[in-house]
Structures are given as C-alpha cells and as structure tokens.
ZAZAZA-743355 format. One record per residue (C-alpha): residue in three letters; x, y, z. Coordinates in Angstrom, 1 decimal. Layout:
<"ALA", <X, Y, Z>>
...
END
This chain:
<"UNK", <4.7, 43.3, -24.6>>
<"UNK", <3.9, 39.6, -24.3>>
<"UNK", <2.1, 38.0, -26.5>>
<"UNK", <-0.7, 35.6, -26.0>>
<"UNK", <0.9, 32.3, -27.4>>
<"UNK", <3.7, 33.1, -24.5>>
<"UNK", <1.7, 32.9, -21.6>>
<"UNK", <1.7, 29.9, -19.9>>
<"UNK", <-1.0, 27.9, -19.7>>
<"UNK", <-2.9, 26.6, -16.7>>
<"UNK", <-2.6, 22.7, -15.8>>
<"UNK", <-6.3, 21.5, -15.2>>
<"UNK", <-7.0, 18.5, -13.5>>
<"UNK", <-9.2, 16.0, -14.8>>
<"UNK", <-12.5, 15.9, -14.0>>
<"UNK", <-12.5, 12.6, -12.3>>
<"UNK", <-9.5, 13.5, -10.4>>
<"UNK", <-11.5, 14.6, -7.1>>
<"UNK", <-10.4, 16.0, -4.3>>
<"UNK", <-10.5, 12.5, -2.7>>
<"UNK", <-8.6, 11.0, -5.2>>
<"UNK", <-5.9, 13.2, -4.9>>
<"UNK", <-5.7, 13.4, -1.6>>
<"UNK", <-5.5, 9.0, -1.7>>
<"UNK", <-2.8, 9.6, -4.3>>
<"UNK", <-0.7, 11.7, -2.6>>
<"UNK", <-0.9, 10.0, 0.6>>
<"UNK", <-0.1, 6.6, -1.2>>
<"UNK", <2.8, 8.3, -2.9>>
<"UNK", <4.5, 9.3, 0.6>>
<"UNK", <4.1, 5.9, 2.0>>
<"UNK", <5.6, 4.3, -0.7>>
<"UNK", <8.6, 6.5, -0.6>>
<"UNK", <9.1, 5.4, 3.4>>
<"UNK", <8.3, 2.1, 3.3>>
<"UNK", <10.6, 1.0, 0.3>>
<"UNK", <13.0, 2.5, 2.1>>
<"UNK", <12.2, 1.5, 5.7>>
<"UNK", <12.0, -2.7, 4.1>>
<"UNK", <15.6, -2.4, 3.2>>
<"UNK", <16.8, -0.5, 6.9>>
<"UNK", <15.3, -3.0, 8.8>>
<"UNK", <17.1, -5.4, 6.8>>
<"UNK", <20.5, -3.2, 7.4>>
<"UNK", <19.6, -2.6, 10.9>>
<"UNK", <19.7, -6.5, 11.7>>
<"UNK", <23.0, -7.0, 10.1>>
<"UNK", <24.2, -3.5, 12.3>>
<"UNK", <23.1, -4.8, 15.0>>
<"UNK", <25.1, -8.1, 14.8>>
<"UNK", <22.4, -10.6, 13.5>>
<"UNK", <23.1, -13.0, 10.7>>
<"UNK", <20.7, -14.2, 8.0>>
<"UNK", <18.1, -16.6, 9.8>>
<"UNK", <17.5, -12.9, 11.9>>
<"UNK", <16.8, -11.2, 8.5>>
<"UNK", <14.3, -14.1, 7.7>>
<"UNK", <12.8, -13.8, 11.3>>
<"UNK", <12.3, -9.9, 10.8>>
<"UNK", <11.0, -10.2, 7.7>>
<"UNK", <8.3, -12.8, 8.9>>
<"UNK", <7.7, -11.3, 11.6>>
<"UNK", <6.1, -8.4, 9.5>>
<"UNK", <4.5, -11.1, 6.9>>
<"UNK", <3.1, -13.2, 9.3>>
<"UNK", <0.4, -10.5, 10.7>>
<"UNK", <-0.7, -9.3, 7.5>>
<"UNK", <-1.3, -12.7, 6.6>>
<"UNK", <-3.3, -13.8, 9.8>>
<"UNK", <-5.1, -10.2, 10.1>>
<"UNK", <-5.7, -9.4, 6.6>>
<"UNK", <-9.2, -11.4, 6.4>>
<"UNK", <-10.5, -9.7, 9.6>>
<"UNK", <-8.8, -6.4, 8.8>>
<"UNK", <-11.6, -6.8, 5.4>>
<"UNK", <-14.3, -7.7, 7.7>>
<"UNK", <-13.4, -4.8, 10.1>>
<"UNK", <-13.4, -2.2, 7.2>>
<"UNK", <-16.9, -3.1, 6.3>>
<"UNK", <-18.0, -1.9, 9.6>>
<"UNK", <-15.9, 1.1, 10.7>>
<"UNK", <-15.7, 3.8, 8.3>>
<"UNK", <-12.9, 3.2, 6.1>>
<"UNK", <-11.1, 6.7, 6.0>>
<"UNK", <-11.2, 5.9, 10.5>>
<"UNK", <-9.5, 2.3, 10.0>>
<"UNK", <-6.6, 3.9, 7.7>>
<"UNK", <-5.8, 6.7, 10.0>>
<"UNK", <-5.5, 4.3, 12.8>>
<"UNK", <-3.4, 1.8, 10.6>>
<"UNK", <-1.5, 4.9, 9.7>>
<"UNK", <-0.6, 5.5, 13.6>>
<"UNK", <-0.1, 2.2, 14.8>>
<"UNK", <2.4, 2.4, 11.7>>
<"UNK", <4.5, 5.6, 12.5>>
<"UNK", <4.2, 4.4, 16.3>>
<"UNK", <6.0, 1.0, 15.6>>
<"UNK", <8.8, 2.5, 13.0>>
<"UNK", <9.2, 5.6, 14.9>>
<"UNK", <9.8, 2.8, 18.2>>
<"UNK", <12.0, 0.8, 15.8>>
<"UNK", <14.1, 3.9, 14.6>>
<"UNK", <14.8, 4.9, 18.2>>
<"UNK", <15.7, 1.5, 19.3>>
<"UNK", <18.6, 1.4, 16.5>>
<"UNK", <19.8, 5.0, 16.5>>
<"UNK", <19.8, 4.7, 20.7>>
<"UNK", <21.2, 1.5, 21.3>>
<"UNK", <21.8, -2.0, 21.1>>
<"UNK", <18.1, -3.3, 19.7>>
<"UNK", <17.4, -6.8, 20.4>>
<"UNK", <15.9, -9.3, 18.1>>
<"UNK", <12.3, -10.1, 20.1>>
<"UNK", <12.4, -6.3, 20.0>>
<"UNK", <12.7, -5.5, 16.1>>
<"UNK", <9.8, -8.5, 15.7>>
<"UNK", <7.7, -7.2, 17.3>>
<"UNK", <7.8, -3.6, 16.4>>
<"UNK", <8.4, -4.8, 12.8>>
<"UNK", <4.9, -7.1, 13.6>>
<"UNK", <3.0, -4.1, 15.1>>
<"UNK", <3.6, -2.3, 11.5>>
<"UNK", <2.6, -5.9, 9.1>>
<"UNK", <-0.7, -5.8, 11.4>>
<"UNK", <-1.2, -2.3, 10.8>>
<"UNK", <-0.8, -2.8, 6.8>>
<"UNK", <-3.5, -5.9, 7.2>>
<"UNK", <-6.5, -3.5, 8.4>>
<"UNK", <-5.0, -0.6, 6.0>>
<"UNK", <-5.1, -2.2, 2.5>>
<"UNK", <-8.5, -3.6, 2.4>>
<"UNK", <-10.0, 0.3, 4.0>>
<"UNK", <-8.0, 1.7, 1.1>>
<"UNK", <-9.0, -0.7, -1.8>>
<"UNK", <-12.5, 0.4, -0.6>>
<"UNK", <-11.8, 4.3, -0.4>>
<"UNK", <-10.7, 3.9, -4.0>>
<"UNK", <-13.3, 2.6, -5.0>>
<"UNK", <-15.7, 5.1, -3.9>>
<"UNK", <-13.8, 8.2, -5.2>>
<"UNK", <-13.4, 7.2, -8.8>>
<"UNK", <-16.1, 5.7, -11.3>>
<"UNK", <-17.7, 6.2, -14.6>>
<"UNK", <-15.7, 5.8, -17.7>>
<"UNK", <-12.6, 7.2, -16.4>>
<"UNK", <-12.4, 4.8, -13.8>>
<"UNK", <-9.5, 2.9, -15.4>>
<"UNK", <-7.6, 5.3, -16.3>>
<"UNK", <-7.8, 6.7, -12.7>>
<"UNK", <-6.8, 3.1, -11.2>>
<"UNK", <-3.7, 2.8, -13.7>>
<"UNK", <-2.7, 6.3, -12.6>>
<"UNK", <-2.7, 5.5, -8.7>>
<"UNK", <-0.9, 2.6, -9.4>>
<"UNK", <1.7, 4.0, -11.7>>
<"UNK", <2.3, 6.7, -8.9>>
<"UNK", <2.9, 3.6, -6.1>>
<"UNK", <5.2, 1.9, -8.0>>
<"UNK", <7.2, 5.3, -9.5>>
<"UNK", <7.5, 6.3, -5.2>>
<"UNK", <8.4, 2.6, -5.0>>
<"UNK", <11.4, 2.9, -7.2>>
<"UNK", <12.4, 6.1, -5.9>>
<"UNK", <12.0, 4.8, -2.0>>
<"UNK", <14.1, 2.1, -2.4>>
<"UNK", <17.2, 4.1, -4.2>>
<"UNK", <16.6, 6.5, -1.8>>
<"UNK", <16.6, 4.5, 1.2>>
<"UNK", <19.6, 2.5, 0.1>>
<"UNK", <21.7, 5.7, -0.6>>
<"UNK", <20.4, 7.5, 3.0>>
<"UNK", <21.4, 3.7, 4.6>>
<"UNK", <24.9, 4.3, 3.2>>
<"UNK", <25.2, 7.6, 3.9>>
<"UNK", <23.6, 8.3, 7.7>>
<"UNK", <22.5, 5.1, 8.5>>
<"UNK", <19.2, 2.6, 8.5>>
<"UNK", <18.1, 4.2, 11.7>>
<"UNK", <17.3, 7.5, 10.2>>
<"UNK", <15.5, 5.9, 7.4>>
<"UNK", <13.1, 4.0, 9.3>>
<"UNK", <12.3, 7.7, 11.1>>
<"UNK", <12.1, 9.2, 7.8>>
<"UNK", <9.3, 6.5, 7.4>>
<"UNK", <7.4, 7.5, 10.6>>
<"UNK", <7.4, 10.8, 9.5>>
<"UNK", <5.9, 9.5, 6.1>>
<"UNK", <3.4, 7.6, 7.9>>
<"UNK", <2.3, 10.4, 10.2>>
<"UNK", <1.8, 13.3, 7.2>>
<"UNK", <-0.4, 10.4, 4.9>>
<"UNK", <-2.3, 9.7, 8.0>>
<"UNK", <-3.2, 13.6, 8.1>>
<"UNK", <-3.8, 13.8, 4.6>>
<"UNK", <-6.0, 10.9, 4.4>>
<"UNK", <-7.8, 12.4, 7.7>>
<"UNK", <-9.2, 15.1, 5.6>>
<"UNK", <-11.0, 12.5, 3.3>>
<"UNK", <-14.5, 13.9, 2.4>>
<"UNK", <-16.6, 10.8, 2.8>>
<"UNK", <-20.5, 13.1, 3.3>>
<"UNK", <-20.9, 10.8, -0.3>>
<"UNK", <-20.4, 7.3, 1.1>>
<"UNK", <-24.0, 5.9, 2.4>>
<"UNK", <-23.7, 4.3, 5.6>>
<"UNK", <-23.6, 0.8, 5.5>>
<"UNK", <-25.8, -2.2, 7.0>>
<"UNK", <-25.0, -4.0, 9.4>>
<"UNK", <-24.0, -7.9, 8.7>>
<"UNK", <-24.7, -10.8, 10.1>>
<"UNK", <-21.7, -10.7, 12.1>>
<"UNK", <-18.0, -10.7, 11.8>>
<"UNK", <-17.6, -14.5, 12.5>>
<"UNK", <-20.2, -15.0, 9.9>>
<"UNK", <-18.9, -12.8, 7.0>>
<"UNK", <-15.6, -14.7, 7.2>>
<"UNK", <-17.4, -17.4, 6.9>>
<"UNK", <-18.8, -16.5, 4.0>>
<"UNK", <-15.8, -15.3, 2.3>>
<"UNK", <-14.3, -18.6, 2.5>>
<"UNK", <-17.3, -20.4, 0.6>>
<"UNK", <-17.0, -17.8, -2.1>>
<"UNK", <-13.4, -18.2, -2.3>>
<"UNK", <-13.3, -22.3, -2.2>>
<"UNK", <-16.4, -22.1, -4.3>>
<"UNK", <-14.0, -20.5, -7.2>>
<"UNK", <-10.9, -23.1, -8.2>>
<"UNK", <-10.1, -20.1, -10.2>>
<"UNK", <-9.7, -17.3, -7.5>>
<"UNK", <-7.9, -20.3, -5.2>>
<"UNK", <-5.3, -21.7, -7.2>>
<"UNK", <-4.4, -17.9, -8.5>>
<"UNK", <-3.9, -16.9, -4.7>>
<"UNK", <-2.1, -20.1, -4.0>>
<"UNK", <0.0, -19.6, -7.2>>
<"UNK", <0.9, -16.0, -5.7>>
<"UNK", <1.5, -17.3, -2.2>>
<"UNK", <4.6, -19.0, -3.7>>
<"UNK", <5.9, -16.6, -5.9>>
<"UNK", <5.6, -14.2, -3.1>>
<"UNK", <7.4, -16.0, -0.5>>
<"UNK", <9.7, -16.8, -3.0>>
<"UNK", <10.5, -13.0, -3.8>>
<"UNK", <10.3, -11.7, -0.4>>
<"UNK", <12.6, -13.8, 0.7>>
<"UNK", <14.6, -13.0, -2.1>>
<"UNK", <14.4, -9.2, -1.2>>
<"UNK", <14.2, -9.0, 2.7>>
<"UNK", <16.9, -11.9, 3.1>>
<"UNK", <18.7, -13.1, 0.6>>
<"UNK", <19.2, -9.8, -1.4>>
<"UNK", <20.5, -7.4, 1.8>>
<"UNK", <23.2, -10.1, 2.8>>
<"UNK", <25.0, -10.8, -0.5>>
<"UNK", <24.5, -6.5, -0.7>>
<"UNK", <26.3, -6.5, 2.7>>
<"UNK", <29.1, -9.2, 1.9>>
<"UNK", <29.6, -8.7, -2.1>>
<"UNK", <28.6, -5.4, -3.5>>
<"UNK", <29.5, -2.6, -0.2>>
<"UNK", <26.1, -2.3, 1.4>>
<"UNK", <22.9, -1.1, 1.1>>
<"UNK", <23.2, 1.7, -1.8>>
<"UNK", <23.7, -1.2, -4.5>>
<"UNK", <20.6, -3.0, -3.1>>
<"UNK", <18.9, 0.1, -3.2>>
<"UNK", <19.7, 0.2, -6.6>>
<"UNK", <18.7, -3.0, -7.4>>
<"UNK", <15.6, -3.1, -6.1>>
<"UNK", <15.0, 0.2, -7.9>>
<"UNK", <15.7, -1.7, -11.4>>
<"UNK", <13.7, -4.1, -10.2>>
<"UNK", <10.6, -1.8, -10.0>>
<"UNK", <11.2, 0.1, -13.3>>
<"UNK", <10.8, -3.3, -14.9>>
<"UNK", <7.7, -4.0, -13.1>>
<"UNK", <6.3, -0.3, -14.6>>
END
C-alpha cells in the first residue's frame, strides 16, 4: 500500500501567475528559441549564399534600421489598437517574412536586396511588437508580486535565448540555416496563436489622444526634458551598435573562417547569455 508521504504532490501555480501571464510567457519563450536561432542563419545564409562581410553588416541593418525608425510610432500605434491585435499582427508579418526568407535559401540562389528586405519586413514587425507587449505585461501582473513576476518572464527570455542560439548553431551545422529560419516561422506562427487567446475583458478601453503626430510630439519633450533618460539611451545606442555588430557581423565570419562554422558561434553566443543571467 502507498503511503501518504509517497504520493506526489501537485505543483500549484502562483497566484499572480494568470492565465495571461502564462500564456505571455510561453509565447515569449518560443520566440526567443527561433529568433536566436534565426539571427545567427541569416548571418550563415549570407556567407552560403556567396556574400562577404559588408553583406552581413547590410543584413543586419537592414533588420535594425526599421525597428529603430518604427519603434516610436509602433508605441503610439499600441496606445490605440488593442495591444493583444498589434502583437498578433507583428507575429504574422514576422513568420510571413522568415518563412519568405527560409524558402528563398533552401530554394535557390537568394539575392541580397532580397534577404534586406525580408530581413527588414521582420525588424518592422519587432518595432510595433515590443511596445504592445511591454503593455500586455503590464496589465496581467501587479500587486506585490509584480517583481517577482517581471524577473521570472525575463529569466525565461534570456534561458530560451541561450538555448536558441546553441540550438540554432548546432541545426546550422547540421541541416542547414535555411531550416532554422523555418523553424523560426513556425515559432512565430504557434506564439501568435497563443497570444491570440489573451483574455483582455479586464483592460478598460482607452481614450482617444490628441493624435498620433501629437503624442510623438509629446514623447520627445518628455524625453529631451530628462538629461537622464537621454544620455542613458544614447549611452546604449553605442554599446548596442557596438555589440550587434559584434554578433551579426563580426562574430559569424571569424566562426566561418577560424573555428568551422556556425555550431562554435552558437556556442558562443550561448556563453554569452548565461553570463548575462
């Protein structure tokens, strides 16, 4: 007979741990996982394809550029739309443009204007996502356990991080970047579904502005207003350019020509994101 100590006990989820949350979480977790791995193909499929390093650097900037043009309107738009609408789109426009760019490499001979503008299609897509989903977190966690669910959520991108980019270098090696940037359509697709079922009956609608135009308008003076908020972003501006070129550039060709490929970058970029947890 068993005895009561040798049951196993039931894992509850915390209370704070909605339905939405989990739902965000998940979703988030499966993105990561494609697109750390999908950053490193297009890299591969560049180099494949018979492009040298300033084609890297215009791949990679054609995906930054976007989400650096779009990302102030793509805030302005989620204050309008409801939020869980713009990330489902996003989440299209995203699987759309990989799945494109994965059929273009595993089909053929893809040409550089080609891969830019695909690669641009899925940096405008992430520039209306991330402000919708800083949003949508925000209204499915608060209270007192609000921190701890925010350092959760993040601990979970950067562990699918990790993973995503050893994965995607060792699936690179082994079958190829065009499958991996498929593998990320797919991941696109299934966190579009998940975040479709978002229950959002809580979330008041909200008020109309005084117009897009207007509201950016705004934002600046709040932001100039602040030497604080815009020396930090133009602080980051650097170190980000810096690192991203770094890991979409720099990183993939010495992989290519020194170490055998894209597994060791994989790897690398891996050790690079167990540092940053």
């Amino acid at each position: 007979m068993t005895s009561p100590a040798a049951v196993p006990r039931r894992v509850r989820r915390p209370d704070w741990a909605g339905r939405n949350y989990v739902l965000l979480t998940a979703a988030a977790i499966v993105t990561n996982l494609g697109t750390h791995g999908a950053l490193i193909a297009s890299a591969f499929a560049v180099l494949q394809s018979g492009g040298d390093g300033g084609d890297v650097g215009m791949v990679a900037a054609a995906r930054t550029l976007p989400l650096v043009l779009f990302l102030l309107i793509g805030g302005a738009v989620a204050d309008r739309i409801p939020r869980h609408h713009v990330m489902v789109a996003a989440n299209a426009l995203n699987c759309v443009s990989q799945g494109a760019f994965a059929v273009l490499v595993l089909t053929g001979d893809p040409k550089l204007w080609q891969m830019m503008l695909l690669t641009g299609l899925c940096g405008a897509g992430q520039a209306f996502f991330n402000p919708a989903a800083e949003g949508m977190l925000l209204s499915s966690v608060s209270g007192e356990q609000a921190n701890r669910a925010f350092a959760l959520f993040r601990m979970a991108m950067h562990g699918a991080s990790i993973g995503g980019a050893a994965l995607g270098g060792a699936l690179i090696a082994a079958v190829g970047p065009g499958w991996v940037l498929a593998v990320d359509a797919v991941a696109f697709a299934f966190a579009g579904a998940l975040r479709a079922f978002l229950d959002v009956s809580h979330i008041r609608p909200r008020q109309p502005g005084g117009g897009m135009l207007a509201d950016l308008r705004e934002g600046w003076r709040e932001v100039v207003g602040r030497p604080w908020l815009w020396s930090i972003v133009a602080q980051f501006s650097v170190v980000v350019a810096v690192v991203g070129a770094a890991e979409a550039v720099y990183g993939p060709l010495v992989a290519q020509d020194e170490l055998g490929g894209a597994a060791p970058w994989g790897l690398a970029l891996a050790a690079f994101g167990v540092g940053t947890v």
